[in-house]
MMTF fields as JSON, N, C-alpha, C and O atoms, coordinates in Angstrom:
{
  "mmtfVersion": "1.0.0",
  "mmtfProducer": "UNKNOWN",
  "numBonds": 503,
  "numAtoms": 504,
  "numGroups": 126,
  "numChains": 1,
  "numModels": 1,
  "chainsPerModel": [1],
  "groupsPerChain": [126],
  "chainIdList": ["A"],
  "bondAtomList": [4, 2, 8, 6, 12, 10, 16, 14, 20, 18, 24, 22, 28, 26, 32, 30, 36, 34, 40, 38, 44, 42, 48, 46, 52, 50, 56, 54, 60, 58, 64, 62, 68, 66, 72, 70, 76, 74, 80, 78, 84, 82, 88, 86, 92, 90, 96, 94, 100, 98, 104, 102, 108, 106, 112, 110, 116, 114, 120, 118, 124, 122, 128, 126, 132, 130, 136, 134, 140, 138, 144, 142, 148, 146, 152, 150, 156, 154, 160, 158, 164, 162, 168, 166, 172, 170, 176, 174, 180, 178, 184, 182, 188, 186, 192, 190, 196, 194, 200, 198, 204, 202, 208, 206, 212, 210, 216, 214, 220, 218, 224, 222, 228, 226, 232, 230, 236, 234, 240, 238, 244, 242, 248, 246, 252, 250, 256, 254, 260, 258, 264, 262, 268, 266, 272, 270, 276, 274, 280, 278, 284, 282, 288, 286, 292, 290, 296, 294, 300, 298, 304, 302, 308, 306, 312, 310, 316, 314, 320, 318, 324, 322, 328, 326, 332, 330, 336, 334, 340, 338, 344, 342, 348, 346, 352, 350, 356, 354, 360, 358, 364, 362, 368, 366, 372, 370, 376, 374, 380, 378, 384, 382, 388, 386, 392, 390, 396, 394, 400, 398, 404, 402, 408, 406, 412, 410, 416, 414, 420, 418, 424, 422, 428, 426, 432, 430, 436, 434, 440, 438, 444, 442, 448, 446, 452, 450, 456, 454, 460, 458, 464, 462, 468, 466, 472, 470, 476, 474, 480, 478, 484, 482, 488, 486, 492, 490, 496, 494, 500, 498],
  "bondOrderList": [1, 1, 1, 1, 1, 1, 1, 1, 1, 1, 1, 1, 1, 1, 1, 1, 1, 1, 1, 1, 1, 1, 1, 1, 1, 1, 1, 1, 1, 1, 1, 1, 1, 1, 1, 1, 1, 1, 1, 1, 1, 1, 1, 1, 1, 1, 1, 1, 1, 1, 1, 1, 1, 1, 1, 1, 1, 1, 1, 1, 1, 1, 1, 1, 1, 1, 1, 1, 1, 1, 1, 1, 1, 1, 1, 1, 1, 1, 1, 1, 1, 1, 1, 1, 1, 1, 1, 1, 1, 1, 1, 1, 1, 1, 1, 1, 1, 1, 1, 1, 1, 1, 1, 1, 1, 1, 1, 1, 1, 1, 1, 1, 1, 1, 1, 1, 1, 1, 1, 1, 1, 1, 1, 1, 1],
  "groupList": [{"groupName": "UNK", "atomNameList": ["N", "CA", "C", "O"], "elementList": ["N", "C", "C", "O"], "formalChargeList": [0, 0, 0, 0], "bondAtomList": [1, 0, 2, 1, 3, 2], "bondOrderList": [1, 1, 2], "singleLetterCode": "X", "chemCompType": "L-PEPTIDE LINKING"}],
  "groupTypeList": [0, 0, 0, 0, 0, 0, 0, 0, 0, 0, 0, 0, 0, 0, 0, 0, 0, 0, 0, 0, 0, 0, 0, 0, 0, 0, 0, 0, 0, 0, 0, 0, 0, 0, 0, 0, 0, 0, 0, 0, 0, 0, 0, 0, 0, 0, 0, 0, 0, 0, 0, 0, 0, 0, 0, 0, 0, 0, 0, 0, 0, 0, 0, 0, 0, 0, 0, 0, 0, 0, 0, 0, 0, 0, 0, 0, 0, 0, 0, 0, 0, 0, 0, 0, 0, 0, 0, 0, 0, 0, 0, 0, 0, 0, 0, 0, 0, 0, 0, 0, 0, 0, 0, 0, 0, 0, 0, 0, 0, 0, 0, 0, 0, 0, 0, 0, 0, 0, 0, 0, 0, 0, 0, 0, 0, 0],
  "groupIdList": [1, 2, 3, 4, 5, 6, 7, 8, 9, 10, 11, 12, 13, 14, 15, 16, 17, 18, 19, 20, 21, 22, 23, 24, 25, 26, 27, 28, 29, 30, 31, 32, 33, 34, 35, 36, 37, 38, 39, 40, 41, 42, 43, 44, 45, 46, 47, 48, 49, 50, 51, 52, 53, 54, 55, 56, 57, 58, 59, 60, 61, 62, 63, 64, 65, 66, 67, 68, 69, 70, 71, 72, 73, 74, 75, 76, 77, 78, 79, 80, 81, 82, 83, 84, 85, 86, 87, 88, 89, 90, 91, 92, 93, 94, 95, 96, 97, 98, 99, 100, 101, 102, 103, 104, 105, 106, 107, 108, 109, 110, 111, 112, 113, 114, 115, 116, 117, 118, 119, 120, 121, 122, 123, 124, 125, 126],
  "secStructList": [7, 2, 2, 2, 2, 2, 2, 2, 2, 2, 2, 2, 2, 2, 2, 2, 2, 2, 2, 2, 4, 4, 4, 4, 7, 7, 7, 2, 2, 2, 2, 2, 2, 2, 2, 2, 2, 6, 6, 6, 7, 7, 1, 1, 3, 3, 3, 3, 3, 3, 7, 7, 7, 7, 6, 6, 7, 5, 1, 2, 2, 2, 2, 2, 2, 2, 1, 7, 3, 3, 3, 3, 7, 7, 6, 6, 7, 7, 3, 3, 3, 3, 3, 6, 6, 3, 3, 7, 5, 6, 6, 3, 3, 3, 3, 3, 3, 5, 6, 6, 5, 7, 7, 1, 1, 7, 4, 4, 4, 7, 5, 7, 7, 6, 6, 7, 7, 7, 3, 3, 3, 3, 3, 3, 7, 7],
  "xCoordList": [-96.608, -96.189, -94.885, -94.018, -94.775, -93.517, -92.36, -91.325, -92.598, -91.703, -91.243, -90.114, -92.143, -91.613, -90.722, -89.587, -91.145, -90.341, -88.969, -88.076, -88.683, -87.152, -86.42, -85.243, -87.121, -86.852, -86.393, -85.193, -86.855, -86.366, -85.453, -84.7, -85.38, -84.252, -82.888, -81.902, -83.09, -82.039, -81.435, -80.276, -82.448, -81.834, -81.92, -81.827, -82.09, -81.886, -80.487, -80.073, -79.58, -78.248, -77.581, -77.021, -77.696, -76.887, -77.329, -76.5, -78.284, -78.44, -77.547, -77.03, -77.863, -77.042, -75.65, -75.018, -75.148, -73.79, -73.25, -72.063, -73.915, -73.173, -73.408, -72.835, -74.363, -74.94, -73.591, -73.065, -73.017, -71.966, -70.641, -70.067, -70.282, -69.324, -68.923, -67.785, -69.632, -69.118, -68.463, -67.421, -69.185, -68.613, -67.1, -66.613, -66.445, -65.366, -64.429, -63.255, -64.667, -63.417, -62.856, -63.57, -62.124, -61.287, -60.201, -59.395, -60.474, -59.019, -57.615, -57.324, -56.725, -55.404, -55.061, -54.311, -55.571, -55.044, -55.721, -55.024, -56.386, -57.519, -56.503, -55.635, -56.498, -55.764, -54.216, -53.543, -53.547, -52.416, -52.653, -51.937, -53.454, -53.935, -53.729, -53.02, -54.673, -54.873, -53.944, -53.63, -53.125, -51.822, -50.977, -50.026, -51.128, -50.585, -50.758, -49.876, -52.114, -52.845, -52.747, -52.68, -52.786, -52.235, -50.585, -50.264, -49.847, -48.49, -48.242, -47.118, -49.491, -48.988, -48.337, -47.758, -48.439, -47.255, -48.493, -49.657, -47.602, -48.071, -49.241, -48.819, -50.534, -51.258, -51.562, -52.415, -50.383, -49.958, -49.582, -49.946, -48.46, -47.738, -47.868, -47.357, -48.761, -48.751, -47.679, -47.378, -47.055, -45.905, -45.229, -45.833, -43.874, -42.796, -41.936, -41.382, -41.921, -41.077, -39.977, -40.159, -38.998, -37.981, -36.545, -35.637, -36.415, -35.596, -34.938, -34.798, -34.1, -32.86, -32.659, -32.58, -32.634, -32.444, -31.666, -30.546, -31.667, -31.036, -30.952, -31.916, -29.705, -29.747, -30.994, -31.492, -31.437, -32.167, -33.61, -34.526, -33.484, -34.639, -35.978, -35.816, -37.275, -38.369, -38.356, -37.56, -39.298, -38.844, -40.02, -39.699, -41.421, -42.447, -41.472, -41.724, -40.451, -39.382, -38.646, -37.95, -38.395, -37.312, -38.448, -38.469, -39.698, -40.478, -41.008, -41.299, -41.126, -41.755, -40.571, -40.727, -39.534, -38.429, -38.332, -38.147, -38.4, -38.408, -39.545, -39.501, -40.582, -42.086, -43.118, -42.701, -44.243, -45.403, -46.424, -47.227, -46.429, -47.297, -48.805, -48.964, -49.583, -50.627, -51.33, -51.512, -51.668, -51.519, -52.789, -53.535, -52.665, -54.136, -53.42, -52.553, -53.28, -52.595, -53.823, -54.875, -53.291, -54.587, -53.999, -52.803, -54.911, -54.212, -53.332, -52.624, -53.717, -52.951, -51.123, -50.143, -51.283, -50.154, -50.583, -51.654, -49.427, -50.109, -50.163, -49.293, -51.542, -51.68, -51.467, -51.618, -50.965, -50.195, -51.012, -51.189, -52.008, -53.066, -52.658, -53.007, -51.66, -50.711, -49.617, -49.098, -49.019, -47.327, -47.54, -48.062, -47.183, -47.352, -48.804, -49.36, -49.241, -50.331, -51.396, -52.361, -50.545, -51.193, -51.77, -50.971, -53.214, -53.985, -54.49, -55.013, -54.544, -55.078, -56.66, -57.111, -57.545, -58.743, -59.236, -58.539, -60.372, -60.961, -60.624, -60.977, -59.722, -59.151, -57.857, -57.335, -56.983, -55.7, -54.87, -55.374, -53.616, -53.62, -51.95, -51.518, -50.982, -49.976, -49.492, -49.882, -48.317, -48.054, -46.268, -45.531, -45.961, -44.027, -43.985, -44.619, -42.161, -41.53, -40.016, -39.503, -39.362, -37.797, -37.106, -37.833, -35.95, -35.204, -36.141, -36.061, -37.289, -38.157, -38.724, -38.435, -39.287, -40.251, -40.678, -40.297, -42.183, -43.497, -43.106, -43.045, -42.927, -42.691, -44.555, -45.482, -44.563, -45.37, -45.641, -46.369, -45.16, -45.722, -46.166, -46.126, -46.462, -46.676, -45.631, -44.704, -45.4, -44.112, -43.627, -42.419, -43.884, -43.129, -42.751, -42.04, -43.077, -42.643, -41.675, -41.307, -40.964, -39.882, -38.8, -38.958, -37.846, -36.568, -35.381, -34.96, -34.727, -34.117, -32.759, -32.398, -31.839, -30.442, -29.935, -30.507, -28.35, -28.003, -27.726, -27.33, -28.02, -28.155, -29.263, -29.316, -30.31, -32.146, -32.301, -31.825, -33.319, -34.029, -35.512, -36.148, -35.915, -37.182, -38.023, -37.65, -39.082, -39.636, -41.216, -41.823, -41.887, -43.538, -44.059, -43.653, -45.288, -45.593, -47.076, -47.61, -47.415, -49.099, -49.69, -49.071, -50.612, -50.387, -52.269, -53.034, -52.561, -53.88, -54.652, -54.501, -55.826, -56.218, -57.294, -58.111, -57.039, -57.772, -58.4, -59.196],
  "yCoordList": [62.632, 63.995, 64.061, 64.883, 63.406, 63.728, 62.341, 62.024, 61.988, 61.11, 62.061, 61.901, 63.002, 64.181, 64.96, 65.128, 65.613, 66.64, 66.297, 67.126, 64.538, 64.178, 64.142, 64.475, 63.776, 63.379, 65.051, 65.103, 66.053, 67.146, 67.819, 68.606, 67.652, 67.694, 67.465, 68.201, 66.012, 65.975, 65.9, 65.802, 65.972, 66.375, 67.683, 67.89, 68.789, 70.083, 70.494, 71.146, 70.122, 70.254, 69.917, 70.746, 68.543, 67.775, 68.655, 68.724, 69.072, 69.631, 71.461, 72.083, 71.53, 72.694, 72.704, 73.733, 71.567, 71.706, 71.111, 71.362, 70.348, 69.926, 70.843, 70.782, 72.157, 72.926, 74.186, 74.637, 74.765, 75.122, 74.941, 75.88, 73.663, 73.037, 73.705, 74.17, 73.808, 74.214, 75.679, 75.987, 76.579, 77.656, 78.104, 79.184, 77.15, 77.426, 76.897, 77.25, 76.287, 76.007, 77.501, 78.494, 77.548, 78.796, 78.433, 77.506, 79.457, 78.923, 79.152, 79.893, 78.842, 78.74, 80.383, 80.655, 81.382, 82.81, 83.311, 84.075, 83.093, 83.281, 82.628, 83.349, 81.347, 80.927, 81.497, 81.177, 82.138, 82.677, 84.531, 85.211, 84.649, 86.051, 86.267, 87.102, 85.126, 85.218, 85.03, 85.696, 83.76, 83.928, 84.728, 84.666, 85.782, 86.984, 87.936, 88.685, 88.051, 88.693, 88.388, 89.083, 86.917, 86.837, 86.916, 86.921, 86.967, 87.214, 88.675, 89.154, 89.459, 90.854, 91.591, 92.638, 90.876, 91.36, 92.678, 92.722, 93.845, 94.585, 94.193, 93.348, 94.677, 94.638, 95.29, 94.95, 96.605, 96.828, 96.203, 96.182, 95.29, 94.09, 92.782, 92.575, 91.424, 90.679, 89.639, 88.719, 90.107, 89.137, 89.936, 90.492, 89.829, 90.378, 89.005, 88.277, 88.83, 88.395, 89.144, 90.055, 88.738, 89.767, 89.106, 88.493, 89.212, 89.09, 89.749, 90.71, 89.301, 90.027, 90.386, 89.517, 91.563, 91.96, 91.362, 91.325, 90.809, 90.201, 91.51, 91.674, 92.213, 92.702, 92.127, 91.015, 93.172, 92.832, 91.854, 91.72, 91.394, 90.611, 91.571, 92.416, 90.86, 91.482, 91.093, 90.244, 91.727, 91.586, 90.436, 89.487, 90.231, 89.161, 87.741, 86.595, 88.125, 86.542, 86.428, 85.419, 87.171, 86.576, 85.529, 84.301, 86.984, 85.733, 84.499, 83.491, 84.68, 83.074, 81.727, 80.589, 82.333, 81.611, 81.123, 79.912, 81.657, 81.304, 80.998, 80.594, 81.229, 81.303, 80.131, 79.681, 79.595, 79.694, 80.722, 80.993, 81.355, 82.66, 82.335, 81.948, 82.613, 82.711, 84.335, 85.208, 84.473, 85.758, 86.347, 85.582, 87.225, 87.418, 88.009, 88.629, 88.211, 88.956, 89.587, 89.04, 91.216, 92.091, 93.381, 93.63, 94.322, 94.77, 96.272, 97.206, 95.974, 97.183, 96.323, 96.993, 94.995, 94.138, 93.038, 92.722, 92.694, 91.338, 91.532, 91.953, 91.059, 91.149, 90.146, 89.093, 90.26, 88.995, 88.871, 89.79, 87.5, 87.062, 86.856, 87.496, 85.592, 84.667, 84.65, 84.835, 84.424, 83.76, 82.912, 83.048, 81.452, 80.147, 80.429, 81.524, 79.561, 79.469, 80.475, 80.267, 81.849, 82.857, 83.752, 84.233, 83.93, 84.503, 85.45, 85.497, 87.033, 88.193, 87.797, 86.695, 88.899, 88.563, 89.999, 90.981, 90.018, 91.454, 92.611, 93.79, 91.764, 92.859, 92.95, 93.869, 91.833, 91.773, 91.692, 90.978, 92.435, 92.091, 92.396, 93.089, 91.898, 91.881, 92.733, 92.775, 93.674, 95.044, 94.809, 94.29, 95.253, 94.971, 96.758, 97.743, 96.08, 97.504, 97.51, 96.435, 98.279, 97.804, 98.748, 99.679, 98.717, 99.68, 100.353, 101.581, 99.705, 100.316, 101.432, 102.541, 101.486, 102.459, 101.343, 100.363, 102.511, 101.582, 101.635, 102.822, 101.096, 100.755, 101.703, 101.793, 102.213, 102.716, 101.924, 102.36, 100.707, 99.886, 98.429, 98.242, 97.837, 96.15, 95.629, 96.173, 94.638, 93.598, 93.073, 92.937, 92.705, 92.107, 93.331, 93.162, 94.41, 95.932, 96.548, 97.581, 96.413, 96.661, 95.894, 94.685, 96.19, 95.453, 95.412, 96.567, 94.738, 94.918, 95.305, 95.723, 95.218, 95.315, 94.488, 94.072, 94.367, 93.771, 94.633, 95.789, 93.836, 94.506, 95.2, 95.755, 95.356, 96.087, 94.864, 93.729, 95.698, 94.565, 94.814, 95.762, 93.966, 93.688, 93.061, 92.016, 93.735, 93.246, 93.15, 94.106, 91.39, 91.304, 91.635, 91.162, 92.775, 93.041, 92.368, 92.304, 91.962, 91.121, 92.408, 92.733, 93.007, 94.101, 94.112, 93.691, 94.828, 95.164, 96.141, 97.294, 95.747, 97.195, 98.157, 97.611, 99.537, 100.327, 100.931, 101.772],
  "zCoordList": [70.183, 70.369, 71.172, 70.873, 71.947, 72.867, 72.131, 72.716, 71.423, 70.875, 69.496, 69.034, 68.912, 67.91, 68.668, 68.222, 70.057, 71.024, 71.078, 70.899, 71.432, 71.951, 70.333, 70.193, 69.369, 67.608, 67.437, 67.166, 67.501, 67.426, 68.173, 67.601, 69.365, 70.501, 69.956, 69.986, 69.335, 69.263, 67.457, 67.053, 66.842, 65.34, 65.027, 63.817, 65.813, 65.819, 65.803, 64.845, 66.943, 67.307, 65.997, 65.279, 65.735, 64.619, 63.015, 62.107, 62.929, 62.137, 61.655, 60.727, 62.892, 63.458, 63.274, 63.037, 63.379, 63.712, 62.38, 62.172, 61.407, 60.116, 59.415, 58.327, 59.665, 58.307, 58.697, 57.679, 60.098, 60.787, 59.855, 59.302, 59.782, 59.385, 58.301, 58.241, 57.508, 55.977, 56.157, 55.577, 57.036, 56.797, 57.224, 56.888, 57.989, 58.285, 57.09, 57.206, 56.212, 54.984, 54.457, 54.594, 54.12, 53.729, 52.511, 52.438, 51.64, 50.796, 50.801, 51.74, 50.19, 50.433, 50.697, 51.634, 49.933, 49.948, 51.52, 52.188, 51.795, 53.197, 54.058, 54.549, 54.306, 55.525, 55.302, 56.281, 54.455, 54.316, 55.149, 55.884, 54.782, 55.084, 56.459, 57.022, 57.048, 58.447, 59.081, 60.068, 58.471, 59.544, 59.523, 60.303, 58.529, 59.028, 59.67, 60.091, 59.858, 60.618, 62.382, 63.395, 62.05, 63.281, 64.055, 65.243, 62.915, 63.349, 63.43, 63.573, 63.32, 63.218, 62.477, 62.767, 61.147, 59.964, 59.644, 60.041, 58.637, 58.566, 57.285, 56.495, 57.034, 56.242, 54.836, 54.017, 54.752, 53.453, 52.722, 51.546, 53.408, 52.568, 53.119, 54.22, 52.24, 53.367, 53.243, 54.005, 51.814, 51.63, 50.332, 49.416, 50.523, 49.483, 49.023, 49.846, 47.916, 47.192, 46.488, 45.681, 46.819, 46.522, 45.15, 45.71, 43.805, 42.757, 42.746, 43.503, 41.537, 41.668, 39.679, 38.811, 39.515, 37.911, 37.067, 37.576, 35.91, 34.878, 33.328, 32.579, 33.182, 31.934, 31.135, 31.309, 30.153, 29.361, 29.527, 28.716, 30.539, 30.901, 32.1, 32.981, 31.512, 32.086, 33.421, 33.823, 34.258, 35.61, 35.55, 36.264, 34.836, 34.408, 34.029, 34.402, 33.293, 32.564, 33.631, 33.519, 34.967, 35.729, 36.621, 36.713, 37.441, 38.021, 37.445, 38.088, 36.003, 35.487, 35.677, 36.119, 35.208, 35.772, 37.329, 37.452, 38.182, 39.565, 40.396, 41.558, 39.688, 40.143, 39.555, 38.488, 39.963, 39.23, 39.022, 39.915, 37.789, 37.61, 36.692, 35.534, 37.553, 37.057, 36.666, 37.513, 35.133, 35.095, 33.381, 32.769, 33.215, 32.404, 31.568, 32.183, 29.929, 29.079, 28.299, 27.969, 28.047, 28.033, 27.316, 27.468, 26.433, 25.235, 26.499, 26.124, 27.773, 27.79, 28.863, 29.189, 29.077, 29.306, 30.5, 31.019, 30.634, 31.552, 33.177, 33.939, 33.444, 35.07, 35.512, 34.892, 36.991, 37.563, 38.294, 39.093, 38.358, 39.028, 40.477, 41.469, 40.348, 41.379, 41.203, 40.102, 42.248, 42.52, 43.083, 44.19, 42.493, 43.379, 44.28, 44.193, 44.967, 45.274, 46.187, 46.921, 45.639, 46.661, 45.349, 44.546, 45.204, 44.572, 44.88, 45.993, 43.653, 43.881, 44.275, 43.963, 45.063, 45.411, 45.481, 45.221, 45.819, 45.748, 46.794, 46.827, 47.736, 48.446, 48.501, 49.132, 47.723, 47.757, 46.204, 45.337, 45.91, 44.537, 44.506, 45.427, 43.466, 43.373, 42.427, 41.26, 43.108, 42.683, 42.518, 43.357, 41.451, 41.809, 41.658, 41.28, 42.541, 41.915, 41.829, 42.138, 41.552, 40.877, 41.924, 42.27, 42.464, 43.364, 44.048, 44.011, 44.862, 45.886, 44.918, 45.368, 43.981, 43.061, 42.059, 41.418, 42.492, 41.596, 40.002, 39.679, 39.306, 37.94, 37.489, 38.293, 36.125, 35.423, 34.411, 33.52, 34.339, 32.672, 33.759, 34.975, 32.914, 33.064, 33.169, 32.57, 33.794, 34.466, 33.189, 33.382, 32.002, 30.811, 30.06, 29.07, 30.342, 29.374, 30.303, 29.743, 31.662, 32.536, 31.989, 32.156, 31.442, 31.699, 32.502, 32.55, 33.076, 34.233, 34.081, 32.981, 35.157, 34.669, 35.869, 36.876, 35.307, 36.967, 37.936, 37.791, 39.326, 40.496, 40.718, 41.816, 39.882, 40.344, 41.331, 41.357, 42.27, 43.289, 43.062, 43.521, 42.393, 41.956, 43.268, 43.799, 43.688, 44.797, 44.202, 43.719, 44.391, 44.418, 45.856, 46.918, 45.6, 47.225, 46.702, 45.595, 47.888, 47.904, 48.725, 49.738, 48.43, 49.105, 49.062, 48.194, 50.482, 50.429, 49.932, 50.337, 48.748, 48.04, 49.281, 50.023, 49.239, 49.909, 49.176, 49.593]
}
């Protein structure tokens, strides 16, 4: 009996503390989040990517060009999942807009011109 007491003593803790462990992994969009959170950046936007307009070209064909885009094509146009390794999530999702106004179509149905400033906001959904 008291040789079970010290056997539990001390595989309680260890048990404790590897089953612990797991919950702190986080993924790449999470630990991005937070360090903004902790830098105090504002939480509307937690990151802007900011282009620059090409005549005739979509503001979707400039970021694929400069970007890795991960993205869903869908009968009403294409949603932009990711930019490089920062992924939409259920509270965060990627919104553009052209001369500081929200565009009304899908990012491959915008065409640009020169001199538009095409901005990706990562922006928090409310």
């Amino acid at each position: 009996m008291k040789r079970n007491f010290w056997l539990a003593l001390f595989l309680v803790p260890i048990i404790f503390w590897v089953g612990c462990g797991h919950a702190d992994r986080k993924t790449e969009t999470e630990k991005i989040i937070e360090t903004a959170e902790k830098a105090a950046l504002p939480m509307a936007d937690s990151l802007v990517i900011e282009l620059k307009g090409e005549t005739g070209k979509s503001v979707f064909e400039i970021t694929k060009v400069l970007h890795r885009v991960d993205f869903i094509e869908s009968p009403g146009g294409i949603f932009v999942k990711g930019i490089d390794s920062l992924t939409a999530s259920n509270s965060y999702a990627w919104i553009y807009s052209v001369n500081d106004s929200m565009a009304p179509v899908s990012s491959e149905r915008f065409l640009t011109k020169n001199g538009d400033r095409i901005k990706w906001h990562f922006r928090k959904l409310q």
